[in-house]
N, C-alpha and C positions, 0 to 999 in steps of 0.2 A: 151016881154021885160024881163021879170021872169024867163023865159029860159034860154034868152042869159047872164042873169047876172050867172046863178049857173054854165052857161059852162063855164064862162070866169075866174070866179072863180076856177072851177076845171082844166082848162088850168093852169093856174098859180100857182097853187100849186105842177102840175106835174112840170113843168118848175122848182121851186125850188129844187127839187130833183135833176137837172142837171145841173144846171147854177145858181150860185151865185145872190143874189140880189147887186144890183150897190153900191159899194162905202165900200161891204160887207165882200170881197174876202180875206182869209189871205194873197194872193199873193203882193196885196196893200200895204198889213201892213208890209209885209216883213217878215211875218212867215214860210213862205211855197214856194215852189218848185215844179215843176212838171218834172219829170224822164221820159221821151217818148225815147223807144225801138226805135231804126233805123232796122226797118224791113230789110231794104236792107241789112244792114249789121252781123244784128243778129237775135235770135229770143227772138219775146217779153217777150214771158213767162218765157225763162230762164232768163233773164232781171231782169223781175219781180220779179220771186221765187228769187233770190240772194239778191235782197233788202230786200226782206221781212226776209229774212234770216239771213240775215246783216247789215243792216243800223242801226238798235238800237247800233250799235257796236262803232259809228259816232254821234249818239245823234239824228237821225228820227227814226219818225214812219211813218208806211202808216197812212194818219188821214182819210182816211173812208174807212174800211177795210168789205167785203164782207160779213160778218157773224155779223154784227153791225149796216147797214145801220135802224134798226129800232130804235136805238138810237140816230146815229149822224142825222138819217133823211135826208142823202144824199145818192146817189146809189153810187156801189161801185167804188171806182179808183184807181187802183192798180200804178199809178204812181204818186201820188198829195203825197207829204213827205213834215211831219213838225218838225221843227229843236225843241225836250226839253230841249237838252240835256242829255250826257249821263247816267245821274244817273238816270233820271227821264225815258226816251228810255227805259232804262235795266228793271225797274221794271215796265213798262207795255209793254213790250215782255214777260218777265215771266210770269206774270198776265195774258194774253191776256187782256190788258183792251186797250179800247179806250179811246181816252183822252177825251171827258166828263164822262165816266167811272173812271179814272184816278182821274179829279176835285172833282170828287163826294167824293171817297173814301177819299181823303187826304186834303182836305179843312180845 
């Protein structure tokens, strides 16, 4: 039984890396957005690179950007965008900060 509790425990904590816990999702609360590439019609990556390129321009970020997941503690998702606003956008594209990097700093 000892086992199966620390696997089930380590099952769920991977899962949280990838899937939101319920009731949890910024999508819910109406902060966020997810940008998904139509492969058929384009390709993702330049998709991609163009947001990340541009969206702070609009007031997103990507909110959990590949070089960060050790902080937001989610993997990375190069299409999940959340609305700060532009001021706020601008200075963490500059910054590279993540927004609880962003929290941190300017609380």
């Amino acid at each position: 039984m000892k086992n199966k509790d620390i696997l089930r425990k380590k099952q769920k904590k991977r899962a949280e890396k990838y899937v939101a816990i319920p009731d949890t999702s910024e999508h819910k609360l109406g902060l966020s957005v997810d940008i998904n590439a139509d492969t058929d019609k384009c390709s993702s990556e330049k998709v991609y690179q163009w947001l990340d390129e541009n969206a702070y321009k609009y007031g997103f970020v990507k909110r959990y950007p590949e070089d960060k997941t050790d902080i937001t503690g989610i993997s990375n998702e190069p299409w999940h965008y959340r609305y700060v606003g532009t001021t706020v956008a601008k200075i963490m594209k500059e910054e590279n900060l993540c927004l609880e990097e962003y929290l941190e700093k300017y609380k």
